[in-house]
N, C-alpha and C positions, 0 to 999 in steps of 0.2 A: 121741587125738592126743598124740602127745609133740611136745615141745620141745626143742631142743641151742642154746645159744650156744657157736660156740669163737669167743675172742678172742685178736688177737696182740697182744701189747702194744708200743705206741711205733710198729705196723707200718707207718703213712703216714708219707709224707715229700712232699718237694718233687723238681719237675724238677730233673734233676743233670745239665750238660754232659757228662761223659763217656757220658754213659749215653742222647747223640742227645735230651737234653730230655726224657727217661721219669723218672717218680720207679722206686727198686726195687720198688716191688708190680707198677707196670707193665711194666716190665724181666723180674723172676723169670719161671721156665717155672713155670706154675701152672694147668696143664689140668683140675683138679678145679675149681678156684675160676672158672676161665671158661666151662667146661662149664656148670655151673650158674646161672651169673651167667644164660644164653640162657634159661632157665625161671625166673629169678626177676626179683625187684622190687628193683631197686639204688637208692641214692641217696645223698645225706651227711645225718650228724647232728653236729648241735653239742653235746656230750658236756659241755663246761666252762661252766656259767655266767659272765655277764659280772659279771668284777670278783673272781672268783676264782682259787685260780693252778691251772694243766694239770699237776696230779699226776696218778697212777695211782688214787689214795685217790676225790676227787672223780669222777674221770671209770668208775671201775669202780661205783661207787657208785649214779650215772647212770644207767648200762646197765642196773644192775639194779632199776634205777625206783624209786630213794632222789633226790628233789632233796638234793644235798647245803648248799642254803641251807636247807634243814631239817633234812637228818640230819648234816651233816656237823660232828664234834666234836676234828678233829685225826687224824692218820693213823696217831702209833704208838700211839693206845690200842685202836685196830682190831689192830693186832699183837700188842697184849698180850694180846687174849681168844684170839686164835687159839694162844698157847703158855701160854695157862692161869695167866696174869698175874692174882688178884684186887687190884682197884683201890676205893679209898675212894673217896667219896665229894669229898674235899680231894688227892687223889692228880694228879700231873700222870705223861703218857706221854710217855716221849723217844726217837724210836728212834736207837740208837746205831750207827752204820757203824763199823765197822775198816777204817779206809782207809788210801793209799797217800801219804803226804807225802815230798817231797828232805831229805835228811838231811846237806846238805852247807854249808849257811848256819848262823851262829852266830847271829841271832835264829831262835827259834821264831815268832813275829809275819812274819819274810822267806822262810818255809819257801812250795812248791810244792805245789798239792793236785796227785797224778799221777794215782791212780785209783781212782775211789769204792768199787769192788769187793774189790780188791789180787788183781786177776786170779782173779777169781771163786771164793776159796778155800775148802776146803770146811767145812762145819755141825766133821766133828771136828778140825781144826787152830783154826779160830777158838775153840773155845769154851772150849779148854787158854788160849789168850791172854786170853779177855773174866776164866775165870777169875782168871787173874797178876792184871791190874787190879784186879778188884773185892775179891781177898784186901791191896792196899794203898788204895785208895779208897770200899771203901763202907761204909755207918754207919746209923746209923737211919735219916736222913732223903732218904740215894742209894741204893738196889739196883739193880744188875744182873742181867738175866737174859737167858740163852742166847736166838736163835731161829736162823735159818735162814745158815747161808755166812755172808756180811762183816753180813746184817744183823739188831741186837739190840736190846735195850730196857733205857732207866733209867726206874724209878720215884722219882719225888722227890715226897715225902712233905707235903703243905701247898705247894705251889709254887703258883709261875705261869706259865699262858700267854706264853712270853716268845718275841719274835723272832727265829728260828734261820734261816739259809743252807741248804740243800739244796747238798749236797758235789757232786753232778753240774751242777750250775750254774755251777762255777766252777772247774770241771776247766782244770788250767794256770796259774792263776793265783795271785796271792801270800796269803796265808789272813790275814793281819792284821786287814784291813777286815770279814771275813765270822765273826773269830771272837764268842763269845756276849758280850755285854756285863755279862751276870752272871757277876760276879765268880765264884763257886765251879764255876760250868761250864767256864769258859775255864780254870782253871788245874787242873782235872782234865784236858780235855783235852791241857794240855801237859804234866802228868806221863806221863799214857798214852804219850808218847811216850818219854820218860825209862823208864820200862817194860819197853817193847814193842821198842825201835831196836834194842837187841840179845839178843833173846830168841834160843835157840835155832832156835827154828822158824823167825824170821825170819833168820837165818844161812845157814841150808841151803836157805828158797826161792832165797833171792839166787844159791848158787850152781847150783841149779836154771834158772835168769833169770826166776823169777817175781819180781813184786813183794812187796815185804816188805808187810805188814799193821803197819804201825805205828803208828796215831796213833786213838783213838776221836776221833770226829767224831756230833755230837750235833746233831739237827735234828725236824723233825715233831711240835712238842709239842700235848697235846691232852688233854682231860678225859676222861672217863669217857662212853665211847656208851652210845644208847639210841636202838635202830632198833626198827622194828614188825614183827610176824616175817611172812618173808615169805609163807607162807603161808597167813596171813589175809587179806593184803595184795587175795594173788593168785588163792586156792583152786587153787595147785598149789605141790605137795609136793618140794623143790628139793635137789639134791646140789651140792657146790663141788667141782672138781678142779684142784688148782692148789698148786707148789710154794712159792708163795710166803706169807708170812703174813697182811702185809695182805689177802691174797682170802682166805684161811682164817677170818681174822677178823671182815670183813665176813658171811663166809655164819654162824658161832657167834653173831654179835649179832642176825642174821637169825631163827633156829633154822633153819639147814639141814645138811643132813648134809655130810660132810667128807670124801673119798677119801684115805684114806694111798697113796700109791704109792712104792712102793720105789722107789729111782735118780732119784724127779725133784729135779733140783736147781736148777732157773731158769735155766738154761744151753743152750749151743748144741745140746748133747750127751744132754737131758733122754732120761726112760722115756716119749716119743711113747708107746710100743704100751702100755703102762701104763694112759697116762690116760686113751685112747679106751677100751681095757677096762673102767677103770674106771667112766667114764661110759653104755658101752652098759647094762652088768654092772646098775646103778642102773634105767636107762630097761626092758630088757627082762625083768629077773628080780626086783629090791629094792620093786618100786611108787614109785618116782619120776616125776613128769610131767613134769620139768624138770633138764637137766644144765648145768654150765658147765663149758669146759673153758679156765683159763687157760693161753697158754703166753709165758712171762717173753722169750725168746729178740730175738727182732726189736727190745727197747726194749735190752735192754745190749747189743746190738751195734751200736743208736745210740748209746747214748753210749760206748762203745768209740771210734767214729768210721771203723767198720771197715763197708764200702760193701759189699766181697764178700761177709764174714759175715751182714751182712744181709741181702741176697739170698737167701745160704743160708738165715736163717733162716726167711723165707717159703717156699722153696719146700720145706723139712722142713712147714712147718705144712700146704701143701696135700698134699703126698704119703703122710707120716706120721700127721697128725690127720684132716683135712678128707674126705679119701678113702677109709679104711678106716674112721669113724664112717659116714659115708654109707652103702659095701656093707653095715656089718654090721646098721646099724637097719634097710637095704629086704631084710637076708636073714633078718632074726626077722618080717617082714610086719608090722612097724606103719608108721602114715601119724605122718609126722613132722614139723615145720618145723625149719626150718633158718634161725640169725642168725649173718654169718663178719662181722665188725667191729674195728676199733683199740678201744683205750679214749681215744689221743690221739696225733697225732704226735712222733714223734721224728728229728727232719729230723738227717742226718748233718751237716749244713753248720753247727749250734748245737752238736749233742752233747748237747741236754738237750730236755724236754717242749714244744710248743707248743700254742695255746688255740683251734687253727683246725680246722675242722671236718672228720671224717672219713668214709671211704665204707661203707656197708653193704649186705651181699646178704641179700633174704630170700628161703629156698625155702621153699614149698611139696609133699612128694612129692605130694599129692593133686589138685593144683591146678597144674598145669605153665603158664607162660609163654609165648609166643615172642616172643625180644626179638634183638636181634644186637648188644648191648653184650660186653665183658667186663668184671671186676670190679678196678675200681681206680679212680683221685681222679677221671681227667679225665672217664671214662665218667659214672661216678658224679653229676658234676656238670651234664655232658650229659643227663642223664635229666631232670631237672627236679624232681627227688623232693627234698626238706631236711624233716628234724624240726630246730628249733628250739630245744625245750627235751629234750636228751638223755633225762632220764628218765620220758619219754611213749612212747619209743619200744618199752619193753617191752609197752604196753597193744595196740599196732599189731601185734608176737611172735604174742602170746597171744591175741589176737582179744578183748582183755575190753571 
């Protein structure tokens, strides 16, 4: 038996009036994911323990059946192993955004966070700028290092655990209140922007109309992990697909293998036929029993706040992922299971993470259903099926 989780991230939401009271999963045309849903086991899972916050960090963690009130040790030092960051022991993880600030107020304290991405810009435009920065800010005790589009990592050297703002939490609004209170972070961050305002690059998006990337924004700090590999965990042997760091870096602290895929970049626009290769490529040739495939897409076109785009983004994930993973595992003849799940919502009406529970479909190829559900919140809830604590629901997967 193989295994496949693909997960959309941010993909649940809430009922939206325009949309006749359907959230988007229920809305989207998504006839792979309904199809299936008629042979499978749906239900919701509560992914975020209580009292923690609805990141992607905890709640992917979750899924992959890490309680993260046990594994969880901050988010960007999971980014760091995944670009090959080593960390001491006294080392704190910061992951750094190149974000999107108004550059038209004369306090930097009255300045506009616009957008946590700066229009989703790519791995080689950001990392000439992370460069500029860290060639005038960094020192023994701050380094920067490159990772993926708008997001990076500082290592600070002997620090602390100190309380940082998440920049999509506070999209629109004024940054004074949210900047770090430790003094050498906050006024790094306001040189970055002294920096950055008129860098070339940020010149010519502007007249492009993209948004400038100017201002680093520094959040998720975290020690040094120590997960159990999964592996042992699980007795199956696990590959990670996924553009994004933090899942790259959760599956390395893991010991799982890693898909490079060319073209994915966490976006609307990712290499779909890539990762499903990639993951089949793992499952029917490499001796893997277990794939994951993240696709970034559906959470930043929630915080986007972009209703159509997300839409779209679901129904790329059933037509592009969901779909041709299916044909190609039932056309190499293995018996499969299948897990299609959020890691958390991202309701467009917030623009950032929520802690509410989301819907899951399990298939079975060997073991068909008949249900007359399809797959999304309200069905979901309608079943009467809830896991509780998110990261049990892998043992339910895998049949352990």
């Amino acid at each position: 038996m193989k295994y496949l989780v693909v997960l959309g991230d941010g993909m649940a939401d809430e009922p939206i009036e325009s949309l006749g009271n359907k959230t988007p999963l229920e809305y989207a045309n998504t006839p792979t994911m309904d199809k299936l849903s008629k042979w499978s086991e749906i239900g919701l899972v509560h992914t975020i323990p209580e009292g923690m916050s609805p990141g992607s960090d905890t709640a992917n963690l979750s899924v992959m059946g890490y309680d993260p009130k046990k594994y969880y040790s901050g988010r960007s030092p999971l980014e760091a192993l995944s670009i090959g960051v080593p960390m001491k022991d006294d080392d704190i993880a910061i992951r750094c955004n190149i974000v999107t600030i108004s550059e038209d107020q004369v306090s930097f304290e009255e300045k506009t966070i616009i957008d946590h991405s700066s229009s989703e810009i790519s791995t080689e435009d950001c990392a000439v700028l992370l460069k500029e920065v860290a060639e005038q800010l960094a020192d023994d005790i701050y380094q920067f290092h490159v990772g993926t589009s708008y997001r990076h990592c500082l290592i600070w050297s002997g620090g602390s655990v100190v309380p940082l703002t998440p920049p999509h939490d506070v999209l629109g609004q004024q940054i004074g209140q949210y900047l770090p209170r430790e003094e050498a972070l906050r006024e790094m961050m306001r040189r970055s922007f002294d920096i950055l305002v008129n860098h070339p690059i940020n010149i010519e998006r502007k007249k492009q109309g993209l948004n400038p990337a100017n201002c680093c924004w520094f959040w998720g700090a975290g020690t040094k992990p120590m997960l159990d590999s999964f592996e042992e965990k699980t007795g199956k042997k696990g590959m990670m697909v996924s553009a994004v760091d933090l899942l790259k870096g959760i599956a390395v602290g893991a010991g799982m293998g890693v898909a490079l895929v060319d073209g994915a970049n966490g976006g609307l626009h990712t290499n779909y036929a890539g990762k499903v290769e990639a993951a089949v490529k793992a499952l029917t040739e490499d001796g893997y029993d277990f794939a994951y495939i993240h696709v970034e897409a559906p959470d930043e076109m929630g915080h986007q706040g972009s209703l159509e785009r997300k839409i779209q983004a679901i129904e790329y994930l059933d037509e592009k992922v969901i779909g041709p993973a299916v044909e190609k595992l039932a056309a190499a003849g293995e018996d499969f299971r299948l897990l299609v799940l959020p890691d958390h919502p991202t309701p467009i009406r917030i623009r950032t993470h929520s802690s509410n529970e989301v819907p899951y479909l399990l298939y079975d190829s060997a073991k068909h259903r008949e249900e007359t559900w399809d797959y999304n919140e309200a069905c979901a809830k309608q079943s009467g099926n809830y896991v509780a604590q998110g990261h049990t629901l892998i043992d339910k997967f895998l049949e352990l």
